[in-house]
MIBA-949542 format. One record per residue: residue in three letters; chain; x, y, z of N, C-alpha, C, O, CB in turn. Coordinates in steps of 0.001 Angstrom, whole numbers, plus 500000, padded with zeros to 6 digits. Glycine has a CB too. Layout:
<sites>
+---------+--------+--------+--------+--------+--------+--------+--------+--------+--------+--------+--------+--------+--------+--------+--------+--------+
: residuo : cadena :   n_c1 :   n_c2 :   n_c3 :  ca_c1 :  ca_c2 :  ca_c3 :   c_c1 :   c_c2 :   c_c3 :   o_c1 :   o_c2 :   o_c3 :  cb_c1 :  cb_c2 :  cb_c3 :
+---------+--------+--------+--------+--------+--------+--------+--------+--------+--------+--------+--------+--------+--------+--------+--------+--------+
:     ala :      A :      X :      Y :      Z :      X :      Y :      Z :      X :      Y :      Z :      X :      Y :      Z :      X :      Y :      Z :
...
+---------+--------+--------+--------+--------+--------+--------+--------+--------+--------+--------+--------+--------+--------+--------+--------+--------+
</sites>
This chain:
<sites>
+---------+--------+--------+--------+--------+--------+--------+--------+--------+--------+--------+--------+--------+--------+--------+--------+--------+
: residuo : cadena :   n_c1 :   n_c2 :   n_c3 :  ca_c1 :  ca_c2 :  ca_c3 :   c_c1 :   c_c2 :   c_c3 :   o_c1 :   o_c2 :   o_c3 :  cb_c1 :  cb_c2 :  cb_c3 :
+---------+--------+--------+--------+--------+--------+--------+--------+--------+--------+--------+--------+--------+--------+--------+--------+--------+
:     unk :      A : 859443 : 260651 : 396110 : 858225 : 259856 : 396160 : 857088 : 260683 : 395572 : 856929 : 261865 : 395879 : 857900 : 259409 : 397621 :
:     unk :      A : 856132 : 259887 : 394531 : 855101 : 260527 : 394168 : 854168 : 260656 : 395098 : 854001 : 259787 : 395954 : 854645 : 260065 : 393190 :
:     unk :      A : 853398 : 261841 : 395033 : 851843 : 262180 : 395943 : 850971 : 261593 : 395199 : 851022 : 261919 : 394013 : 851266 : 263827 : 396158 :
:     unk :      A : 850035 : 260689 : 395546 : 848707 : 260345 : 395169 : 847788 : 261317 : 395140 : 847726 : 261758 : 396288 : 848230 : 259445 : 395907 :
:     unk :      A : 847095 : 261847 : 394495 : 846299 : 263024 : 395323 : 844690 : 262515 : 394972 : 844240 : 261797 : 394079 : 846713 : 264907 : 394644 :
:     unk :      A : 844194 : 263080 : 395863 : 842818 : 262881 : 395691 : 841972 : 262653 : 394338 : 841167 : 261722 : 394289 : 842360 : 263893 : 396240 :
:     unk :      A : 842146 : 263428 : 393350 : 841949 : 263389 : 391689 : 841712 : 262284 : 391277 : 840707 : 261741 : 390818 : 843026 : 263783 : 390847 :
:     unk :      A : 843491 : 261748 : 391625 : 844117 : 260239 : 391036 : 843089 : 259061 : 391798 : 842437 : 258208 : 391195 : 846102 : 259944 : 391622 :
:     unk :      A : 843134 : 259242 : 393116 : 842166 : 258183 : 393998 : 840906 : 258318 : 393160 : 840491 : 257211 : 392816 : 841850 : 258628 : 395805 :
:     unk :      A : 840167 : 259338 : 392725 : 838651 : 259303 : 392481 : 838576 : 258961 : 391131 : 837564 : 258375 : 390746 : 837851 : 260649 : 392772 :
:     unk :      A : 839584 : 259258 : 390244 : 840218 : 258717 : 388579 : 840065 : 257186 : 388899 : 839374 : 256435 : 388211 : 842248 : 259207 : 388075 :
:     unk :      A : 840777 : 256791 : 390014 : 840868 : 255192 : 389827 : 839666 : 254625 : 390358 : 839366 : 253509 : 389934 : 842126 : 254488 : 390583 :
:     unk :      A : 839105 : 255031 : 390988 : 837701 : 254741 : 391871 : 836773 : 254697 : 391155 : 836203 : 253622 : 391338 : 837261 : 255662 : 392880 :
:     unk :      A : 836192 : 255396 : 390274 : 835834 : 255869 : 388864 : 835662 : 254783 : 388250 : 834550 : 254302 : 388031 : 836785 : 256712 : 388122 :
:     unk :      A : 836900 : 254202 : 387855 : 837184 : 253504 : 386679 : 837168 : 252210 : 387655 : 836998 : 251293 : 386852 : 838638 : 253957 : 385704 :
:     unk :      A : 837235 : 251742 : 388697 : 836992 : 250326 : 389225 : 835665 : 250451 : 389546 : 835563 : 249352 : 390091 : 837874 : 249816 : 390464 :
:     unk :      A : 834597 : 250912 : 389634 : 833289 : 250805 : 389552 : 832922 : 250635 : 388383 : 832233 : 249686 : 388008 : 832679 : 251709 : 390032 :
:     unk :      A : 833299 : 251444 : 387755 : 832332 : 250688 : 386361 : 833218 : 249467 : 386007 : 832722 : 248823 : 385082 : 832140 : 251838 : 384684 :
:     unk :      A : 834520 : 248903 : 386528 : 834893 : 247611 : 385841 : 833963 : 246385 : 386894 : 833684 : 245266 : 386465 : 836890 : 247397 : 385848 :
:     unk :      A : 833650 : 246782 : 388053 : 833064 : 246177 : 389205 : 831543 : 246265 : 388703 : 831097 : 245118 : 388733 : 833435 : 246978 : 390697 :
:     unk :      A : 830647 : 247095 : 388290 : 829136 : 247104 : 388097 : 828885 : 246659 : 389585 : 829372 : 247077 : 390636 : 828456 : 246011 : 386790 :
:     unk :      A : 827698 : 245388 : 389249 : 827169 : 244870 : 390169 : 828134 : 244073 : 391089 : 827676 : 243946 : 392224 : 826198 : 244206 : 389657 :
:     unk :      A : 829383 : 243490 : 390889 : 829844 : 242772 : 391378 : 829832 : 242500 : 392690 : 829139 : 243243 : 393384 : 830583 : 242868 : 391024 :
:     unk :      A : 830629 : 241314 : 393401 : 830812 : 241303 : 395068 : 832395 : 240912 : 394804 : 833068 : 240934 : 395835 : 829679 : 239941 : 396188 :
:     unk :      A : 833145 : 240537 : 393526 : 834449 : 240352 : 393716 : 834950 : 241199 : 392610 : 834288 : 241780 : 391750 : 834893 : 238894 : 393724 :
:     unk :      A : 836556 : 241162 : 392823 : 837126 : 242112 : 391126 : 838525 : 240851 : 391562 : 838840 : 240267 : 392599 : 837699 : 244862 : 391120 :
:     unk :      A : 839016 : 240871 : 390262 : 840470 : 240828 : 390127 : 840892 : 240957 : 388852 : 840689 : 240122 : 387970 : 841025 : 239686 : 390619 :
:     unk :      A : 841575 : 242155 : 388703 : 842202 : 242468 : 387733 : 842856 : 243704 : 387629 : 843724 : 243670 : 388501 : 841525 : 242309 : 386905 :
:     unk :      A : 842937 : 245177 : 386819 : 843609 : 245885 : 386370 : 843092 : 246884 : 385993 : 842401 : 246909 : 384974 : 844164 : 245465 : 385715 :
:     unk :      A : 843381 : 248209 : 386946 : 842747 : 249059 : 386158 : 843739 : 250545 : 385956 : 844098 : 251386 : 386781 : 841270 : 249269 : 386860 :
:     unk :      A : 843965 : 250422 : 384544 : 844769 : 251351 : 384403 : 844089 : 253297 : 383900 : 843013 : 253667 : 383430 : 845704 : 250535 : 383315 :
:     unk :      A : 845356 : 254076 : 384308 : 845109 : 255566 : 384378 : 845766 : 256197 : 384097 : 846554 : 256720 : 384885 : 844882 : 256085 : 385230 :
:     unk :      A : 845722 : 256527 : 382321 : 847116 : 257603 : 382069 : 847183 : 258857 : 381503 : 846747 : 259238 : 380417 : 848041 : 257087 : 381256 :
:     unk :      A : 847760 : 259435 : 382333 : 848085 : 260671 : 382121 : 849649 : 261569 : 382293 : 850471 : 261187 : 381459 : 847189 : 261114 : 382865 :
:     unk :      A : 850063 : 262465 : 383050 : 851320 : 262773 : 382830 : 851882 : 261740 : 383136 : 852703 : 261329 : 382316 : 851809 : 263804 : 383397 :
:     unk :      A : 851690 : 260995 : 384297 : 852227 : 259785 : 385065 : 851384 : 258513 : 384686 : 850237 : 258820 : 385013 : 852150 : 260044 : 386699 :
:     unk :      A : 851365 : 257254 : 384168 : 850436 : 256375 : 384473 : 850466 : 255320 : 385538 : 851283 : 254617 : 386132 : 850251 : 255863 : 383484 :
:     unk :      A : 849098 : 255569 : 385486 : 848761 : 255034 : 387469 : 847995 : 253518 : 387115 : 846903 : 253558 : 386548 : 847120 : 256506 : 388729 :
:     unk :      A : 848568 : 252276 : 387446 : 848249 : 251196 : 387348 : 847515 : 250357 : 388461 : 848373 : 250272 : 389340 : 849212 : 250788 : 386997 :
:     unk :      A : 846209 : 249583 : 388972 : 845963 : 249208 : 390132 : 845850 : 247858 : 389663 : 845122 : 247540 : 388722 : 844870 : 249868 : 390876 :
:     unk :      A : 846827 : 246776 : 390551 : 846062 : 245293 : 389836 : 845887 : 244949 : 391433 : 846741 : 245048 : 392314 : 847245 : 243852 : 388564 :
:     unk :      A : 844725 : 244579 : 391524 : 843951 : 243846 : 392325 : 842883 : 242778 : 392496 : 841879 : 242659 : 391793 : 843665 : 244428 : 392662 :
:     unk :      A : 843259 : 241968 : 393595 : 841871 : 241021 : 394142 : 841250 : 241820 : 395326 : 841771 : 242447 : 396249 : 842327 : 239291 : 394802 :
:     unk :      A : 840046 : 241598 : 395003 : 839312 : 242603 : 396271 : 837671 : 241958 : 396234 : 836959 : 241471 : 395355 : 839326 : 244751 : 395775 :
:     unk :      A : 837551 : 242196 : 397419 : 835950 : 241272 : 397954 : 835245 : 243039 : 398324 : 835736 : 243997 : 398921 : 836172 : 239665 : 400085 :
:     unk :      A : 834452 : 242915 : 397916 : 833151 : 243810 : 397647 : 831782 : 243708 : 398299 : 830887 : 243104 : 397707 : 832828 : 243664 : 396349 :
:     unk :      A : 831505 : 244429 : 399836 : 830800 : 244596 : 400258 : 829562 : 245531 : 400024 : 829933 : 246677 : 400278 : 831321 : 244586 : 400888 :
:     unk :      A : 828350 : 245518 : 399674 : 827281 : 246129 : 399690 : 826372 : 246113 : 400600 : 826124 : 245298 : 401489 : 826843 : 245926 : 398875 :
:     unk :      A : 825733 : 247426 : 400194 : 824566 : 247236 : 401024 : 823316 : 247756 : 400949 : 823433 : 248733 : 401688 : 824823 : 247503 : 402028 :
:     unk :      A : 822344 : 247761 : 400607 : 821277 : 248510 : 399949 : 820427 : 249427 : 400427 : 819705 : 249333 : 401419 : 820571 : 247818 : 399517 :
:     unk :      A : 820590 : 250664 : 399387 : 820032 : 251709 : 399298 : 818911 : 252345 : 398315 : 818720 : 252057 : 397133 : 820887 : 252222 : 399303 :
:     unk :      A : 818130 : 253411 : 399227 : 816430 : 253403 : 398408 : 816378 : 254672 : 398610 : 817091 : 255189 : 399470 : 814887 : 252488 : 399091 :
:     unk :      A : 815566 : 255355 : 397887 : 815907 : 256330 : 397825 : 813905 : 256425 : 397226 : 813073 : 255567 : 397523 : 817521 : 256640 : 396957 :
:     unk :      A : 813624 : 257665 : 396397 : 812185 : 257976 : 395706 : 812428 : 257392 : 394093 : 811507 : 256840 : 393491 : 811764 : 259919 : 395741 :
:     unk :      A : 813562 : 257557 : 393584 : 813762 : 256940 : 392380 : 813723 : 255433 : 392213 : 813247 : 255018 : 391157 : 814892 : 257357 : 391976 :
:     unk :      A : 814182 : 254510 : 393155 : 814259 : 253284 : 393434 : 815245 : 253115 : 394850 : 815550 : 253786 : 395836 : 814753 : 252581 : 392130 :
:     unk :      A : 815583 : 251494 : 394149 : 816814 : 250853 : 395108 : 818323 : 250385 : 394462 : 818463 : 250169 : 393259 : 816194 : 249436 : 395774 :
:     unk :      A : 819387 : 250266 : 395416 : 820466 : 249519 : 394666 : 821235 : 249229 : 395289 : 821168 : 249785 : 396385 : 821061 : 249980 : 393750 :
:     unk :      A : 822336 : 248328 : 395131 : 823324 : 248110 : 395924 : 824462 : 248798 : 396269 : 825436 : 248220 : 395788 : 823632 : 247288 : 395646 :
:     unk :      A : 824776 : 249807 : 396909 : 825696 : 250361 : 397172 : 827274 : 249528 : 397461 : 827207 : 248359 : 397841 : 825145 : 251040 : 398122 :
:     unk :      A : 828554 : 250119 : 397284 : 829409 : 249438 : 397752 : 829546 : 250106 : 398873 : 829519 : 251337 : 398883 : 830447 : 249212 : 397025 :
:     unk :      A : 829762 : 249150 : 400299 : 829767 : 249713 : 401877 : 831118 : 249554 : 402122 : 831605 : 250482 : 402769 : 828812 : 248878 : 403084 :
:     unk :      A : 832313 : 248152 : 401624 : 833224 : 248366 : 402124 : 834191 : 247101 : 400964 : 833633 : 246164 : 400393 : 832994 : 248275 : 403826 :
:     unk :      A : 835254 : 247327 : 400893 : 836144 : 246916 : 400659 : 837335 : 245774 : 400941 : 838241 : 246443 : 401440 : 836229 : 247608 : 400681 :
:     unk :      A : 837576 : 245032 : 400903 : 838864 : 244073 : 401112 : 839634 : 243795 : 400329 : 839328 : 242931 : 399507 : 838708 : 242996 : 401434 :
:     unk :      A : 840722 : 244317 : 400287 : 841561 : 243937 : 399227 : 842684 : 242549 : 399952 : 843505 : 242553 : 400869 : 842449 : 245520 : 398664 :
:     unk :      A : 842195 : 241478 : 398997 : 843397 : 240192 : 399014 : 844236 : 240407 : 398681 : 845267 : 240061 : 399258 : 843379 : 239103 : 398425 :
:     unk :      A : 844221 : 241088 : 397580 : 845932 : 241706 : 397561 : 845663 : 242699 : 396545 : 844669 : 242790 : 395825 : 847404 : 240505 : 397012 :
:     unk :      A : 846815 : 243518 : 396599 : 846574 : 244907 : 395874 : 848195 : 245487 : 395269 : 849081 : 245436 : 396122 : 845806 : 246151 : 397183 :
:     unk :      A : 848605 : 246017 : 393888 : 849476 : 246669 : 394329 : 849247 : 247712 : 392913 : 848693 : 247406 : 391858 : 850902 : 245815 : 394728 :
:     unk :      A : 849985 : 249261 : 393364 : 849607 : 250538 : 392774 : 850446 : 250452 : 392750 : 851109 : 249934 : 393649 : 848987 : 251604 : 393057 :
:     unk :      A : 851122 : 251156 : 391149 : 852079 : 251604 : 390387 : 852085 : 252823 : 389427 : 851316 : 253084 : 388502 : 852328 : 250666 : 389795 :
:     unk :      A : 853532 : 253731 : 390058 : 852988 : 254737 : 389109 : 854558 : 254848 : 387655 : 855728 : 254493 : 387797 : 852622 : 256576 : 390312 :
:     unk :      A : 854111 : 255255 : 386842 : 855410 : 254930 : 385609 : 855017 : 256531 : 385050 : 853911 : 256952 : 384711 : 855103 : 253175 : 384073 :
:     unk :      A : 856186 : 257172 : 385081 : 856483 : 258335 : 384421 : 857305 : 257772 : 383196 : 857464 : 256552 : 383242 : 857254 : 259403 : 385364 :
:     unk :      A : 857807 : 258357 : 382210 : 859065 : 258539 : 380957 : 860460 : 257687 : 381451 : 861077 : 256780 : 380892 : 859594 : 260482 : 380751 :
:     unk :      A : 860677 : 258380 : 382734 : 862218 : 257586 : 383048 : 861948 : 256174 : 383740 : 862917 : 255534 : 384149 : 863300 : 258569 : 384246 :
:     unk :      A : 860701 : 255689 : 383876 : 860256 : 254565 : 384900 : 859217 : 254543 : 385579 : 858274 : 255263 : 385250 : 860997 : 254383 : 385790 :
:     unk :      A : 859143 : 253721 : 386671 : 858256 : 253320 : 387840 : 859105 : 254049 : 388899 : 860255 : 253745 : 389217 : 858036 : 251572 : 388109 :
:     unk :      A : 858270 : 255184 : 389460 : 858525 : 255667 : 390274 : 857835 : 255511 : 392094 : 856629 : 255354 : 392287 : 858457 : 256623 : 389582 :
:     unk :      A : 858465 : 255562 : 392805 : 857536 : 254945 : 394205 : 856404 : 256190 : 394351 : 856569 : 257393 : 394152 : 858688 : 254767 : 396002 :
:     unk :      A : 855361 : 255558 : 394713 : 854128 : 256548 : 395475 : 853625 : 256509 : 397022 : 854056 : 255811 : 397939 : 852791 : 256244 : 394755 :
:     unk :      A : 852912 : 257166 : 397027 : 852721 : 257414 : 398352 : 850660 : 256606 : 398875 : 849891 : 256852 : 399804 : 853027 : 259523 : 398434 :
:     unk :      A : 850585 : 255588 : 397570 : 849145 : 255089 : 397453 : 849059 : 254659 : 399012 : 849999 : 254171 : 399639 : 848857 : 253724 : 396207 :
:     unk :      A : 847498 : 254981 : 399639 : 846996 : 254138 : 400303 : 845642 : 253776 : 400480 : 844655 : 254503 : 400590 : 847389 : 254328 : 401144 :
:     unk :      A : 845747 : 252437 : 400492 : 844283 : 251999 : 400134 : 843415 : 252448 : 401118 : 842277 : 252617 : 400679 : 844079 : 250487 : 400005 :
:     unk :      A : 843567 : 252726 : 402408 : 842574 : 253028 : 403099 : 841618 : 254337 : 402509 : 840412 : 254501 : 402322 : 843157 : 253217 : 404400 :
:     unk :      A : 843318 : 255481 : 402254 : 842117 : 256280 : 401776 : 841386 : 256431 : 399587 : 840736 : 257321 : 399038 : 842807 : 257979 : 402454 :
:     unk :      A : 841905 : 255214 : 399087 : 841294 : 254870 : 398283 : 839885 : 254410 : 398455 : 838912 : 254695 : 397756 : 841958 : 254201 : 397853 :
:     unk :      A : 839933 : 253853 : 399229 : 838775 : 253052 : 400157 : 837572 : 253911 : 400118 : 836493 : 253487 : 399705 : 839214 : 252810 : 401847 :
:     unk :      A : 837740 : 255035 : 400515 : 836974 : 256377 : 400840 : 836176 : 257245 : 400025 : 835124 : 257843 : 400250 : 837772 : 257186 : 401228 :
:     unk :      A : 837122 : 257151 : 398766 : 836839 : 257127 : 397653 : 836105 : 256590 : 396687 : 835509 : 257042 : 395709 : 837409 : 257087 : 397466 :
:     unk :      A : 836276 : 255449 : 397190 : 835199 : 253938 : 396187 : 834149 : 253889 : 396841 : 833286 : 253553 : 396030 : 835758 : 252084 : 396157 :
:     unk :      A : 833483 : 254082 : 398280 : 832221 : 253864 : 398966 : 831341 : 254743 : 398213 : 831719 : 255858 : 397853 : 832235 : 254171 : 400521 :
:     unk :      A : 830263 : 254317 : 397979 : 829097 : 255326 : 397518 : 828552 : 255629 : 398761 : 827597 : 256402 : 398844 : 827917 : 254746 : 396470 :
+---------+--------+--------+--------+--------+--------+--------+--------+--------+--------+--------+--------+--------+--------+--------+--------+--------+
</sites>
């Protein structure tokens, strides 16, 4: 079984914020490749909540729901199983 490691979570977290911007929903795909490529296709509801700061304000993302979700990782010989979990993806994606 592959390890997810923290990197990979903040690689994909990364890259579903800027496919998310402002949003309150996503569904779609966000792919990550490197030795292994790491695939996320998801529906997910997008909680915010707003934050101010001296520069301004904005919507932060506070929390997450995924309707459905599934992570895939594909090395050379295949799709190999991982060890993804969204909770602590989750953790990752909160600003």
């Amino acid at each position: 079984m592959l390890n997810i490691t923290s990197e990979i979570y903040r690689t994909v977290a990364n890259r579903l914020r800027e496919a998310v911007g402002e949003a309150e929903f996503f569904s779609g795909t966000i792919a990550v490749a490197a030795d292994v490529d790491y695939t996320l296709r998801a529906t997910l509801l997008i909680y915010r909540r707003t934050v101010s700061d001296e520069s301004g304000s904005w919507r932060a993302i506070d929390h997450v729901v995924p309707v459905w979700w599934e992570f895939h990782s594909v090395t050379d010989e295949g799709e190999v199983l991982n060890d993804f979990d969204f909770a602590e993806f989750e953790r990752e994606l909160i600003d």
